[in-house]
C-alpha positions as CSV (number, residue, x, y, z in Angstrom):
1,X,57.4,57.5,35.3
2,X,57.8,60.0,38.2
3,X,55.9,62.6,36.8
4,X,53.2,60.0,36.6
5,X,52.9,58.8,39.8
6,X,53.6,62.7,41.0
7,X,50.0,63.0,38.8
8,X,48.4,60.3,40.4
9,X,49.0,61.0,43.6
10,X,47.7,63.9,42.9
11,X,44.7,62.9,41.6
12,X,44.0,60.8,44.7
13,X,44.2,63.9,47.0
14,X,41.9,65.7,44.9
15,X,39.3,62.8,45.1
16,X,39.4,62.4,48.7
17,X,39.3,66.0,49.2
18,X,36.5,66.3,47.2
19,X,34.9,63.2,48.9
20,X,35.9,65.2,52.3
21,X,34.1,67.9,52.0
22,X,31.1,66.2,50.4
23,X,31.1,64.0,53.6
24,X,31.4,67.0,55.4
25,X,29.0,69.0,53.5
26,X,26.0,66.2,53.9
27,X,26.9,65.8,58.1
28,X,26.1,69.5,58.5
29,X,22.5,70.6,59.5
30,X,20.8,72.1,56.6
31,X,18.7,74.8,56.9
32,X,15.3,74.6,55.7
33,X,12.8,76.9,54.0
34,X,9.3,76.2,53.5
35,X,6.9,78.1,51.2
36,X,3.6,77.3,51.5
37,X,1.4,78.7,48.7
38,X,-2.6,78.6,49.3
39,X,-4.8,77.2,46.7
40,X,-2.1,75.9,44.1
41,X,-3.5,73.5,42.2
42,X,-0.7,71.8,39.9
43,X,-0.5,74.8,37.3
44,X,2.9,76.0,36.3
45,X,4.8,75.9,33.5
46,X,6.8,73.2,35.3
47,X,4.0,71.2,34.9
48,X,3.8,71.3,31.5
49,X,0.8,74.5,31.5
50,X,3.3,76.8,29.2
51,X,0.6,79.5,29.2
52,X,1.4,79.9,32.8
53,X,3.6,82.5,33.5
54,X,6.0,81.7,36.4
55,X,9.8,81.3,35.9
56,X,11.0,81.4,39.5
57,X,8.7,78.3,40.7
58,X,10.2,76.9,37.5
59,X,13.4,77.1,38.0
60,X,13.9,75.7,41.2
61,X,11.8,72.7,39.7
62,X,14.4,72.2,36.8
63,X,17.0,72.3,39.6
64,X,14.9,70.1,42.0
65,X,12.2,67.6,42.1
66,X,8.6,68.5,41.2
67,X,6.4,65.9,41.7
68,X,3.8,65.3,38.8
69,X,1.2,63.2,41.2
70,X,1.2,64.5,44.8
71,X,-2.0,64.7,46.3
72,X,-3.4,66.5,49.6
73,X,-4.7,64.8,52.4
74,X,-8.1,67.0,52.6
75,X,-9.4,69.8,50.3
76,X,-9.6,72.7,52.9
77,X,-7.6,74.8,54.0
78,X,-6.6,73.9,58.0
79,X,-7.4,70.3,57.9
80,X,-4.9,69.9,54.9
81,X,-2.1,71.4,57.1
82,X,-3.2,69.8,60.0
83,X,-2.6,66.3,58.3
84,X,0.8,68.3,56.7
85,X,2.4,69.2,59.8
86,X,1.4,66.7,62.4
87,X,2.1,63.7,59.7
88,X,-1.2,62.0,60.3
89,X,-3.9,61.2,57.7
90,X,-7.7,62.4,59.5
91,X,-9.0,59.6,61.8
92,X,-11.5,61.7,63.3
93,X,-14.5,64.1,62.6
94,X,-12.0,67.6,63.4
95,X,-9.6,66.7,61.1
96,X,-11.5,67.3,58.4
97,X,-12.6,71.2,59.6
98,X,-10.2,74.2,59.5
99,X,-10.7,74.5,63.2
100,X,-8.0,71.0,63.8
101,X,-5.1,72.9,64.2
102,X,-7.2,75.0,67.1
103,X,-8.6,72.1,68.7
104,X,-6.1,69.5,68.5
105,X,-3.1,71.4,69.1
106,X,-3.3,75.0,70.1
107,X,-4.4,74.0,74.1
108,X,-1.9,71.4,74.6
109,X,1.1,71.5,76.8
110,X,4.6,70.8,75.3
111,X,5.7,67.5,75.4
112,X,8.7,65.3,73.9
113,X,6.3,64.2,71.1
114,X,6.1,67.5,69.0
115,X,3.4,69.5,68.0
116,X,4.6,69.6,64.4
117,X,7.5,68.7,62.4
118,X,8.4,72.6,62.8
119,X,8.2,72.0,66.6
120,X,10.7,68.6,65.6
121,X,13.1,70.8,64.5
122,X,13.0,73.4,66.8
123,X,13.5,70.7,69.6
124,X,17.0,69.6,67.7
125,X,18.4,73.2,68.1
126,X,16.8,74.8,65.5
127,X,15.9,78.5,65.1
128,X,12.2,78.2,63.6
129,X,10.9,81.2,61.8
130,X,7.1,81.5,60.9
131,X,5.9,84.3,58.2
132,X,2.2,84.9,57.1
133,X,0.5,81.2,56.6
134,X,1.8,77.9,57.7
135,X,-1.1,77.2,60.0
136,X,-4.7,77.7,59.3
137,X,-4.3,81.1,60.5
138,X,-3.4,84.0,58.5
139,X,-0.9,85.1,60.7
140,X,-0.4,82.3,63.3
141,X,-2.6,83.6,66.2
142,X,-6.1,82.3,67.0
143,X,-9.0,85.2,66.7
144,X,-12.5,84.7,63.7
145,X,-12.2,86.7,60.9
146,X,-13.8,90.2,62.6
147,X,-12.3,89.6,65.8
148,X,-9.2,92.0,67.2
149,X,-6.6,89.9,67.1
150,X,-5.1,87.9,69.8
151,X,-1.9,86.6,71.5
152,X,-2.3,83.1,71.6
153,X,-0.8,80.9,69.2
154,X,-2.2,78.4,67.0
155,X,0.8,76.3,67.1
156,X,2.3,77.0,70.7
157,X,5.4,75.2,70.7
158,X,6.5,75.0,67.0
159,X,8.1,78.9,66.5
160,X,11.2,80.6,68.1
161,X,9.8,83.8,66.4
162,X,6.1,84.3,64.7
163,X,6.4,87.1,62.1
164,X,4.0,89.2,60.1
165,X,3.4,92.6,58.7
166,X,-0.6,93.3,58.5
167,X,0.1,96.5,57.0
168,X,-2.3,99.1,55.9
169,X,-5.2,96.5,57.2
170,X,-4.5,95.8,60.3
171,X,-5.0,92.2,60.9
172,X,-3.9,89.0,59.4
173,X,-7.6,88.0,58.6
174,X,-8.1,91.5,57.1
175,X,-4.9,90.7,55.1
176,X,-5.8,87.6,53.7
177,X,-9.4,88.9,52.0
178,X,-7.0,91.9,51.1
179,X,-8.1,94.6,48.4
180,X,-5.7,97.1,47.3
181,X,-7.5,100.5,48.9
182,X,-7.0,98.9,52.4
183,X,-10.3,97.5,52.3
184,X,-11.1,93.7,52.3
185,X,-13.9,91.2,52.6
186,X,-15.6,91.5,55.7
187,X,-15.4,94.9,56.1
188,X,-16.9,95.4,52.7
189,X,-19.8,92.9,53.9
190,X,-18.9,91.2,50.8
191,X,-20.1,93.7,48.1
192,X,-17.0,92.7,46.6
193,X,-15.7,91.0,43.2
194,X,-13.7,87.7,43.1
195,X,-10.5,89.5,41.3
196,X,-8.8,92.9,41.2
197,X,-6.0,94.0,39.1
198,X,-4.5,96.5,41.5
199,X,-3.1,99.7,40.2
200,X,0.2,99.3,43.4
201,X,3.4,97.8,43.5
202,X,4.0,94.1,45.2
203,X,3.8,95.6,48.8
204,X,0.7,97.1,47.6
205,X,-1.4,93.5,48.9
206,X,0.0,91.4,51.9
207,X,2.3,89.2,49.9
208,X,4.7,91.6,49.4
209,X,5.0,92.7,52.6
210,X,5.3,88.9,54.0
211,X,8.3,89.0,51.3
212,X,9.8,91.8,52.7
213,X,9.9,89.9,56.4
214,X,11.5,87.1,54.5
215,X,14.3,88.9,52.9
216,X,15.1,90.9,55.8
217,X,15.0,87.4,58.2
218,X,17.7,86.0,55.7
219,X,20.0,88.2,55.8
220,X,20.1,88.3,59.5
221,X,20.2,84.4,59.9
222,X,23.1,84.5,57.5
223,X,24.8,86.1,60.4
224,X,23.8,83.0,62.7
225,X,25.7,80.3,63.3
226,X,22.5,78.4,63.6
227,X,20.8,76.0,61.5
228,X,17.2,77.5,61.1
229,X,13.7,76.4,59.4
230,X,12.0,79.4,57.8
231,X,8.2,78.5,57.0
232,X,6.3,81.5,54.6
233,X,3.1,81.0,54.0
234,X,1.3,83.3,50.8
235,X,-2.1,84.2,50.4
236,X,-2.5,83.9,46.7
237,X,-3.8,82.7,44.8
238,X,-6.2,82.2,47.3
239,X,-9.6,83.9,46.9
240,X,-9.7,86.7,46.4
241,X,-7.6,86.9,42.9
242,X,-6.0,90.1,43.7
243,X,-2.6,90.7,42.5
244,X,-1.0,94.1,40.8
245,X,-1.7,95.0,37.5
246,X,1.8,94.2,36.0
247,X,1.0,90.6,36.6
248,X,-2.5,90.7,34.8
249,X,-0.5,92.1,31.6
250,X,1.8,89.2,31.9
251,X,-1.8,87.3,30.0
252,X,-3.4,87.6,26.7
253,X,-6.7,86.9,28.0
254,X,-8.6,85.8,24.6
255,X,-5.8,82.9,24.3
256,X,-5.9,81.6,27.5
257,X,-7.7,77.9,27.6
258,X,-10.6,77.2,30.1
259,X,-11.7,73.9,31.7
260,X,-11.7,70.8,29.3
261,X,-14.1,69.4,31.6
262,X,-16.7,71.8,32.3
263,X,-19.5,69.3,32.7
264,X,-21.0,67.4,35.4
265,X,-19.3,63.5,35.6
266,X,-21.5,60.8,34.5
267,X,-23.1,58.8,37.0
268,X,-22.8,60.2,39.8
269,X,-24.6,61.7,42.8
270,X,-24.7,66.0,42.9
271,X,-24.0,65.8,46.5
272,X,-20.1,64.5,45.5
273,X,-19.4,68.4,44.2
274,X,-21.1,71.4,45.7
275,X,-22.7,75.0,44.5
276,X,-19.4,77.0,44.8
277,X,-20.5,78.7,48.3
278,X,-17.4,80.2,49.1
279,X,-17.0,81.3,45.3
280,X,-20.4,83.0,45.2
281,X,-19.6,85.1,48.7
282,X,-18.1,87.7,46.5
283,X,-21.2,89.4,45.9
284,X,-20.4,91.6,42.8
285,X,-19.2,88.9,40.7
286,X,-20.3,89.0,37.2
287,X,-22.1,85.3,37.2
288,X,-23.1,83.0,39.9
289,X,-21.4,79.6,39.6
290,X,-23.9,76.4,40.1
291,X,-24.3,72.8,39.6
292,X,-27.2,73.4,37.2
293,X,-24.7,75.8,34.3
294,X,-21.8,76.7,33.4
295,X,-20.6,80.1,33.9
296,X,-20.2,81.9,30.4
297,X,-16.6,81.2,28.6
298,X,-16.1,84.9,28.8
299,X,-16.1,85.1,32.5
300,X,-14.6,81.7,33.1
301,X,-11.3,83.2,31.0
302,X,-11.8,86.4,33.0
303,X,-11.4,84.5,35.9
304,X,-9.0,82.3,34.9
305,X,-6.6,85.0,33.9
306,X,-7.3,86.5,37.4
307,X,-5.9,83.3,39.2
308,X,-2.7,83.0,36.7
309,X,-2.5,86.6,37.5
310,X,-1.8,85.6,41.4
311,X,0.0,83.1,40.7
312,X,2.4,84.9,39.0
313,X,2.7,87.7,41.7
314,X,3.4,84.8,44.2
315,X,5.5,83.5,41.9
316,X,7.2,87.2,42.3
317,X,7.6,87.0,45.2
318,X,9.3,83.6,45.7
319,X,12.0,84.6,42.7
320,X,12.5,87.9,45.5
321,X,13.5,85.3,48.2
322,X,15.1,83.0,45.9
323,X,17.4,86.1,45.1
324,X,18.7,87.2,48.5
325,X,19.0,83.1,49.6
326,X,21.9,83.0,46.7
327,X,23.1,86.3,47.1
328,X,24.7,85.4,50.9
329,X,25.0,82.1,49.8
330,X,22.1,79.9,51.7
331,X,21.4,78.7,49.1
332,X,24.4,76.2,49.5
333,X,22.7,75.2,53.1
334,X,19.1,75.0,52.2
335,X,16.3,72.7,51.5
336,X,13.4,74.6,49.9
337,X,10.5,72.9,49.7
338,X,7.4,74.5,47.5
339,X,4.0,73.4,48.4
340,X,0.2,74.3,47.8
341,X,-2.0,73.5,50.6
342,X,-4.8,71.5,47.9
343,X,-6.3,72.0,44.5
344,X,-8.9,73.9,43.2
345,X,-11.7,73.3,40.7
346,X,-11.6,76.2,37.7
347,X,-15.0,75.5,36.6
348,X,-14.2,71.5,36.2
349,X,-17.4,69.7,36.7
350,X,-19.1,73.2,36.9
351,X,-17.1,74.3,40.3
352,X,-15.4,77.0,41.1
353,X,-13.6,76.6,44.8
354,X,-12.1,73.3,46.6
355,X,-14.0,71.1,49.0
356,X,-14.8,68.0,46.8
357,X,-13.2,64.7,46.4
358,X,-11.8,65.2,42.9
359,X,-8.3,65.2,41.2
360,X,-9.0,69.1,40.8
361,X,-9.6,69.4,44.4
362,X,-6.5,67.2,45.6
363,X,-3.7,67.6,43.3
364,X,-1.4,70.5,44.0
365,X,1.9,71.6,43.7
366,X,5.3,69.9,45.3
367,X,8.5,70.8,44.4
368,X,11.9,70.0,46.9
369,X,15.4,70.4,45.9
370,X,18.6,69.8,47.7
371,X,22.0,70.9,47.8
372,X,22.5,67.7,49.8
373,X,21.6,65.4,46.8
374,X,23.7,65.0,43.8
375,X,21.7,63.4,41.4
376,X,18.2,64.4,42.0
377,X,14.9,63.2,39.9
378,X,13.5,66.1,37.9
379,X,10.5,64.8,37.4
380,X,8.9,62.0,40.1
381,X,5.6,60.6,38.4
382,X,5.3,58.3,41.8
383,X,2.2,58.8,43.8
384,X,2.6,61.0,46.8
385,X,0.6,62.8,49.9
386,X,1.4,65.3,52.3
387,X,1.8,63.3,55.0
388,X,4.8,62.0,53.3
389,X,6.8,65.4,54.0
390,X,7.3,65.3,57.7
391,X,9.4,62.0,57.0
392,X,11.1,63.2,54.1
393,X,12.2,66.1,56.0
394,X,13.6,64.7,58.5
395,X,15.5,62.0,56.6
396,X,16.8,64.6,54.7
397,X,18.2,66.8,57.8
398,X,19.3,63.3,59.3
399,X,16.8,63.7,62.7
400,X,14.9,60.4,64.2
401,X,11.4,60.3,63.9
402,X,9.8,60.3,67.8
403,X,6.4,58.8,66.7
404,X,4.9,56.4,64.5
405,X,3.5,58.6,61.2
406,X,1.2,57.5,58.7
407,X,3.5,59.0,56.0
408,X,6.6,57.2,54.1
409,X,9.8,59.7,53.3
410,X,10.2,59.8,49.4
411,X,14.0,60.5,49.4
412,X,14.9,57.2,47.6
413,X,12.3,58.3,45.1
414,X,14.2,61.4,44.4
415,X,17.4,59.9,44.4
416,X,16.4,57.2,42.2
417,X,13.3,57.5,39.5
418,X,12.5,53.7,39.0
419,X,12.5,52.5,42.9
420,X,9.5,50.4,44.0
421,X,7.6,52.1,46.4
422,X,3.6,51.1,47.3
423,X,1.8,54.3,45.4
424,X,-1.1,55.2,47.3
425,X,-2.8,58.5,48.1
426,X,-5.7,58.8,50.7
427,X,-7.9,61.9,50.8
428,X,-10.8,62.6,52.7
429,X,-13.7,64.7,52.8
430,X,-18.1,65.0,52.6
431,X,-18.6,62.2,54.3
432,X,-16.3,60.1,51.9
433,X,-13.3,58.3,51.6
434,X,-11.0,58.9,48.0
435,X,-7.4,56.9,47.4
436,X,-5.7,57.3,44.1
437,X,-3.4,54.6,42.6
438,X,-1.2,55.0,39.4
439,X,-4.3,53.6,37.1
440,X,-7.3,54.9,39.4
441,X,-9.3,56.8,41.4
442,X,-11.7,55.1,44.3
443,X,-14.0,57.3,45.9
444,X,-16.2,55.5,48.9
445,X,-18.9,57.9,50.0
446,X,-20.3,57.1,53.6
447,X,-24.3,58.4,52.8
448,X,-27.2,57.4,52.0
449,X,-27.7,58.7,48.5
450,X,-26.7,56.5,45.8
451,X,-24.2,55.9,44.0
452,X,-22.0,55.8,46.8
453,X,-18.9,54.1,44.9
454,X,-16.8,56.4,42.5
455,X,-14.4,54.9,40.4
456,X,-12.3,57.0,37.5
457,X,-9.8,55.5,34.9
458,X,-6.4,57.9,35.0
459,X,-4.8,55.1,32.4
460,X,-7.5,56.7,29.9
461,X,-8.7,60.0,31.0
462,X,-7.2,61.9,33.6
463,X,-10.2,64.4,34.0
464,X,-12.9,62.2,35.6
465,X,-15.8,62.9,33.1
466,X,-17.3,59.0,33.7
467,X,-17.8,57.3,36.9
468,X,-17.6,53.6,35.4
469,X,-17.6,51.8,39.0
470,X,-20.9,50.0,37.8
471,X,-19.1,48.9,34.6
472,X,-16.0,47.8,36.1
473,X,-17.2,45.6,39.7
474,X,-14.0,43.6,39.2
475,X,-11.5,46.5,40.0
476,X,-13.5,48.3,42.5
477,X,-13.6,44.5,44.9
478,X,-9.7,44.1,43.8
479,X,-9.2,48.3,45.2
480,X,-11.8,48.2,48.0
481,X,-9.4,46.6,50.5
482,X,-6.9,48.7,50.2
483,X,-9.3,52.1,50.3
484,X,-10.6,50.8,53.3
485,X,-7.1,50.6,54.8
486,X,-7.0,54.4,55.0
487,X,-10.3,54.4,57.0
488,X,-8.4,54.8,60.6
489,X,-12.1,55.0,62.4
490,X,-13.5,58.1,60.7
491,X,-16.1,57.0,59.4
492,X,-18.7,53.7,60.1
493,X,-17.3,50.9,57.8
494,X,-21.0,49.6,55.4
């Protein structure tokens, strides 16, 4: 009898110190590190695309949350962080160029309402660390692409320290059109081919260099007694796809699988997808991509494999940081969240680049994972946007919101796969308004060129081949008043 009471007694102290430190362990700040990774569209072998080659990304999925439906507030490059960082969807013309960071934040004078969720925690006592691109710009300071660069900030309030390497060519906007001999895009006046398969080791493009930063920056906050938010920002796969050889042999080229939907969507007006303009800049490219045909299969694999190719150096280089945060133990402390700034279109509806109002433009990557959270879902089908991080983060680190933001946290989502939540995602972009439910896509173009009503069925076919808004008047008047609830006075309601 004694010994078992002597058992459960001590059975009782082992719960509550486990439930202790577990207390404990969720009142401390966490750290937080935030890779931000330009031009991933949804394709990892997380998501189900096993030909893709990137194990790190993976793994952090299996052991977090990747979420199958998250969607991007705009399909360009600044505008989509601007919505990101500042938790607001676009309710005005700027927001929807790469120049809103600049001129919505980059003149303005500190104040208790922050810049940024970075800035957020930063004001809480935060040590905020900023490597390569978070921002729109390359390397977080405002200059154009040929200028000398400058000392002003794009984000003025948001970093304790703003870090990057620029290496062997000189400026973060020579970095970011990167080719291997030092070279890059503008100083090659374009003459220039959309890929490279670099004979150089990962510090041999930028990436690897912003990688280095990162694992030296670790290790020195390890030392700190500081709770800190780390934000790295690579170029790949953004345009160019550059990456080192190594990662090109990773591919059997011939097996790869191109676009199912190659074609241009029925019923609808050309000026809802464009002519690949910022594809066709690289001058030396093979084939010109265009509304009117189809690039060759041959040179869509060839470019396919040269995007998998830098997406499997980035993924590299995350597996590098992933490393060193075990290896002194933050990973214990840290919330890593994975993200890709939009989608891009490889050769779906004849489009190579971003910039449209299409799933292939505004579906990219999200993954999140925890220490804090026990029981976390692996896989969250819910609909989700980027403005719905700011909020997320911050319930997660336990800090008030300030402001009133136009995103929900998703937490209870993670925490719990089958909770309720309205699933709504608003993009916007060309004049037009998109919002994508569980069962469709509604896409409200403000123009004069008709049809200016899109409507797709993701029940049936989640590649938007048919635009069946004139088949289906019923379920666009049922969706139209809740599309038109994301119209915050950007555009003249018809």
């Amino acid at each position: 009898m004694k010994n078992n009471l002597l058992k459960f007694e001590l059975i009782l102290i082992l719960v509550l110190f486990i439930s202790c430190t577990n207390e404990s362990k969720k009142n401390e700040k966490p750290n937080v590190l935030f890779i931000a990774i330009d031009d991933l569209r949804a394709e990892l072998g997380a998501y189900g695309n096993h030909y893709v080659n990137s194990p790190n990304i993976d793994a952090i999925a299996n052991e977090g949350s990747i979420f199958m439906n998250h969607f991007v507030q705009v399909p360009t490059c600044g505008a989509s962080r601007h919505s990101l960082l500042t938790g607001y969807r676009p309710w005005k013309p700027i927001h929807l160029s790469n120049r809103a960071i600049e001129k919505e934040i980059s003149d303005k004078a500190e104040d208790s309402i922050p810049e940024t969720f970075i800035h957020r925690f930063k004001q809480d006592g935060y040590h905020t660390i900023g490597i390569g691109k978070i921002s729109h710009s390359a390397d977080g300071y405002l200059y154009e692409y040929e200028e000398e660069p400058t000392k002003k900030r794009e984000l003025p309030h948001s970093w304790s320290e703003l870090l990057f390497n620029s290496g062997k060519w000189k400026t973060g906007w020579n970095s970011f059109f990167a080719y291997a001999n030092g070279e890059n895009r503008q100083s090659l006046k374009k003459q220039v081919k959309p890929y490279e398969a670099g004979d150089v080791n990962d510090d041999g493009y930028p990436d690897g260099l912003t990688t280095e930063i990162a694992i030296t920056k670790l290790k020195e906050l390890k030392k700190q007694n500081k709770p800190f938010f780390m934000g790295v920002g690579f170029f790949k796969p953004h345009l160019p796809f550059n990456a080192p050889k190594k990662y090109w042999n990773l591919y059997n080229r011939d097996s790869l699988p191109i676009s199912d939907n190659p074609n241009i969507p029925e019923n609808i007006n050309l000026k809802s997808l464009h002519e690949s303009g910022e594809f066709n800049q690289y001058a030396l490219g093979e084939e010109k991509a265009s509304l009117s045909k189809s690039v060759s299969d041959a040179y869509a694999r060839k470019l396919k494999h040269a995007y998998l190719a830098a997406i499997s150096y980035t993924d590299a280089q995350v597996g590098k940081i992933m490393n060193v945060l075990k290896e002194t133990g933050l990973d214990k402390s840290t919330i890593i969240v994975i993200w890709g700034d939009h989608g891009w279109h490889l050769g779906d509806q004849r489009v190579w680049g971003k910039h449209s109002l299409f799933e292939n433009a505004l579906k990219s990557t999200l993954i999140l994972k925890s220490p804090f959270i026990d029981h976390q879902n692996k896989k969250v089908e819910h609909i989700v946007e980027s403005v719905d991080i700011y909020p997320t983060l911050l319930e997660l680190t336990n800090l008030p919101i300030k402001q009133k933001l136009d995103g929900d946290s998703f937490v209870k989502i993670m925490q719990q796969p089958h909770e309720a939540i309205e699933e709504v995602a608003y993009s916007y972009y060309k004049s037009g308004i998109s919002m994508r439910t569980p069962e469709y896509r509604l896409t409200k173009y403000f123009r004069e060129d008709e049809p200016t009503i899109e409507l797709y069925d993701h029940r049936n076919n989640s590649v938007e081949q048919k635009n069946i808004a004139l088949k289906k008047p019923d379920i666009v008047t049922q969706l139209m008043p809740l599309l038109e609830k994301g119209n915050s006075g950007l555009y003249i309601k018809k």
